[in-house]
C-alpha positions in Angstrom: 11.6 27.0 56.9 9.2 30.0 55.1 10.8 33.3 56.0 8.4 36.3 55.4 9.8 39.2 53.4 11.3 42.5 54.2 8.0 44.0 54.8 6.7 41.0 57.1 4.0 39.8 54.5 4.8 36.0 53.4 6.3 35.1 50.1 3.7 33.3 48.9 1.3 36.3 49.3 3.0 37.8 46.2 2.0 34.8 44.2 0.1 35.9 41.0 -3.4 35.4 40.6 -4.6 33.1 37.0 -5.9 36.0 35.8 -2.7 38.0 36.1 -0.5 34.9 35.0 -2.6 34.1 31.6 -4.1 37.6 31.3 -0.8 39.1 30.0 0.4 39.8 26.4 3.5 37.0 26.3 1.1 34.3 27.4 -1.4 35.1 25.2 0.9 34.8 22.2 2.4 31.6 23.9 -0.9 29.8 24.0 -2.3 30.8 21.0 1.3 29.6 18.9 0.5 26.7 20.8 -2.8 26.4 19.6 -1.8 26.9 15.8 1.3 24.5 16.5 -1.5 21.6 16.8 -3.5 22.7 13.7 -1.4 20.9 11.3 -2.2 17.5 13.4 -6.1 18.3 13.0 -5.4 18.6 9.0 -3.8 15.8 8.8 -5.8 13.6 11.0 -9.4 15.0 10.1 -9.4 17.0 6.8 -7.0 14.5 4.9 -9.4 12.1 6.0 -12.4 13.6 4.9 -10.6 14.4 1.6 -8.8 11.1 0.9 -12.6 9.2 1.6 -14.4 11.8 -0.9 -11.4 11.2 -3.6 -12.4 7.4 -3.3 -8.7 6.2 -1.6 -8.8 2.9 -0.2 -8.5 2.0 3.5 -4.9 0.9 3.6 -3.8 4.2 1.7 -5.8 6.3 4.0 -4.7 4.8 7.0 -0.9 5.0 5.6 -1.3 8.6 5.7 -3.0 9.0 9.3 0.2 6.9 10.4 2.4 9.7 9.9 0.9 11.4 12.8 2.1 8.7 15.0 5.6 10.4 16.3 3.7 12.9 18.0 2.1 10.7 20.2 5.0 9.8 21.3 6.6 13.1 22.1 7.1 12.2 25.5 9.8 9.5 24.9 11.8 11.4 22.0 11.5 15.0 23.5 14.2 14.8 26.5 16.3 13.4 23.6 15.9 16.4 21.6 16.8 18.8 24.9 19.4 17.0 26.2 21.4 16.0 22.9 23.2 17.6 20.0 23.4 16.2 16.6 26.7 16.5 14.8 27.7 19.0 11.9 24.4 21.2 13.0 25.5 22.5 16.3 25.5 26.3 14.1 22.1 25.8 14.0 21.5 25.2 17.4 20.1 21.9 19.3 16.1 22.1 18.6 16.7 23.6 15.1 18.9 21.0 14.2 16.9 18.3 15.1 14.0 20.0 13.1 16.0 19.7 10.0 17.2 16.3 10.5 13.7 15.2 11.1 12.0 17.1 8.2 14.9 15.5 5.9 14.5 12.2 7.2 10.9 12.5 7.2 10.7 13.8 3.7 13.5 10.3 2.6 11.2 7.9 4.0 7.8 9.8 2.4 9.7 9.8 -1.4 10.7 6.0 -0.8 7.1 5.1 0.5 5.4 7.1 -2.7 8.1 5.7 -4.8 7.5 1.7 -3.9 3.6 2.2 -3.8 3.0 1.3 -0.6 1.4 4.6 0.3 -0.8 5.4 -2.6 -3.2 3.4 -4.9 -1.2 2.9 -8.4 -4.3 5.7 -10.0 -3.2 8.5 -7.0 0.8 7.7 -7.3 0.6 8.0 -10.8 -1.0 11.5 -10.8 0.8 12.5 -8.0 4.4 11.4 -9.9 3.3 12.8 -13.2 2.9 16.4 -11.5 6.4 16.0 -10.4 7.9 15.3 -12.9 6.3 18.2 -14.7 7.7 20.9 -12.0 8.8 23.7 -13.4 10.5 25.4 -10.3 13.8 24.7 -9.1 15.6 24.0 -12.5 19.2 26.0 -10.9 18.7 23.0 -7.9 19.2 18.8 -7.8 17.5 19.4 -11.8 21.2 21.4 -12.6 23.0 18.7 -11.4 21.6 15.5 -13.0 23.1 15.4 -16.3 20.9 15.7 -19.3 18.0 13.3 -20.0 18.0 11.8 -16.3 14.0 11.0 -15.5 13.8 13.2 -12.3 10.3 13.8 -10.1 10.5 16.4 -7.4 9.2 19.6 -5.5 10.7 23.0 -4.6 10.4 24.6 -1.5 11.4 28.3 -0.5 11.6 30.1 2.9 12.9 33.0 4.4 16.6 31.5 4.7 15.8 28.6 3.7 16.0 26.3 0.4 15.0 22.8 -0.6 14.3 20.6 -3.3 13.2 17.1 -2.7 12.8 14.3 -5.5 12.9 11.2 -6.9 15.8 10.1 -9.3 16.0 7.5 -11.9 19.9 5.9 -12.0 20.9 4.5 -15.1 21.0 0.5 -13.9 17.1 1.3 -13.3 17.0 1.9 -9.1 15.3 5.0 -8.0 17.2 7.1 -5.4 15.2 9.7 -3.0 16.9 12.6 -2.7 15.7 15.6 -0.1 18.1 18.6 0.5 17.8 20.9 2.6 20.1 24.0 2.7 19.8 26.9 5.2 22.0 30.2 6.2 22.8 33.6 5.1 23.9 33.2 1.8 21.1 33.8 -0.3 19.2 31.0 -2.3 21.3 31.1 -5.5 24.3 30.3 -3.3 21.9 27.5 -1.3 20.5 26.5 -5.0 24.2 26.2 -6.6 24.7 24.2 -3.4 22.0 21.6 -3.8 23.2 20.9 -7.5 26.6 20.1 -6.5 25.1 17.6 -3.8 22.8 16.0 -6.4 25.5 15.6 -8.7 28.0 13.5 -5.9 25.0 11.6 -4.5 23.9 10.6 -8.3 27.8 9.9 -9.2 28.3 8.2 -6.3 24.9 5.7 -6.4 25.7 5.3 -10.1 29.3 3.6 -9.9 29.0 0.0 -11.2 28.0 -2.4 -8.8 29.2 -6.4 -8.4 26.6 -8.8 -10.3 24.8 -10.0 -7.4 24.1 -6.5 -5.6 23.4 -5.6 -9.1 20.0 -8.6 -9.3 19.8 -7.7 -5.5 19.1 -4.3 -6.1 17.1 -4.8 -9.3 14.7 -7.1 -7.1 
């Protein structure tokens, strides 16, 4: 049952109007982070487009690229995962940050893999595109330090406040290609975070270059 308040007027006479609600400063900067929040779907879905078609890509590679908009269709099915769960090792971090991470790297894996098998490029675009790569110039104290010498090794750098990251492409010795994306943030600094992702590269590249039996060997090859 309603009650009215101490000075007999009803509770829901102290309702705020829409103006009031979405008139004030906080919900102003709320709605317009949400609007930027959505520009990097338009550039993907509509300028990429409009770029990939002038730059002569075929259908199948353009429509590779528009796929990776798919997840955020389906926000509505992963999301109360995402609020409701907390990933391992990350919990510093915090539940939505983690998750951001663990996407991006994931995300980044199965990009590297999908470049790297030519499934998502014409041979002419992956060919330009792993040529710049492997000419970067940045990042040489990162996954670059760690690969001993000669090691054919495409990649790119990226830098933010807190952040460090180098992502790339590795060529192992019996010929596979391993997709490396690392991803190192806190208060360190990023010579501590660089130093970091060099001694990761080196285990993961030790590690995937160990012998293996004959037939994984031909598997792998194939």
């Amino acid at each position: 049952m309603a009650m009215d308040g101490p000075d007999g007027s009803h509770p829901l006479s102290k309702r705020p109007s829409f103006a009031s609600l979405y008139g004030n400063r906080t919900m102003l900067v709320l709605l317009a982070l949400g609007f930027a929040g959505g520009l990097p779907n338009v550039m993907v879905t509509k300028v990429a487009q409009a770029w990939t078609s002038a730059a002569h890509w075929d259908v199948a590679a353009i429509g590779a690229l528009s796929a990776w908009t798919l997840p955020y269709a389906f926000k509505f099915a992963w999301a109360p995962i995402v609020d409701s769960v907390q990933l391992p090792l990350l919990g510093r971090l915090g539940r939505r940050r983690s998750w951001l991470l663990a996407s991006q790297v994931l995300a980044m894996a199965a990009l590297l893999a999908a470049i790297d098998r030519g499934g998502a490029l014409t041979p002419e675009s992956r060919a330009v595109l792993l040529d710049t790569m492997t000419r970067t110039s940045t990042g040489k104290n990162r996954i670059r330090s760690g690969l001993p010498e000669g090691v054919v090794f495409a990649h790119k750098t990226g830098t933010l406040a807190g952040v460090t990251d180098d992502v790339g492409i590795v060529r192992l010795p019996d010929g596979r290609h391993l997709a490396m994306a690392i991803f190192v943030t806190g208060p360190e600094g990023h010579t501590a975070h660089a130093g970091l992702i060099a001694q990761i590269a080196r285990v993961l590249y030790d590690g995937y270059s160990q012998s293996l039996p004959l037939v994984g060997l031909e598997t792998a090859r194939r």
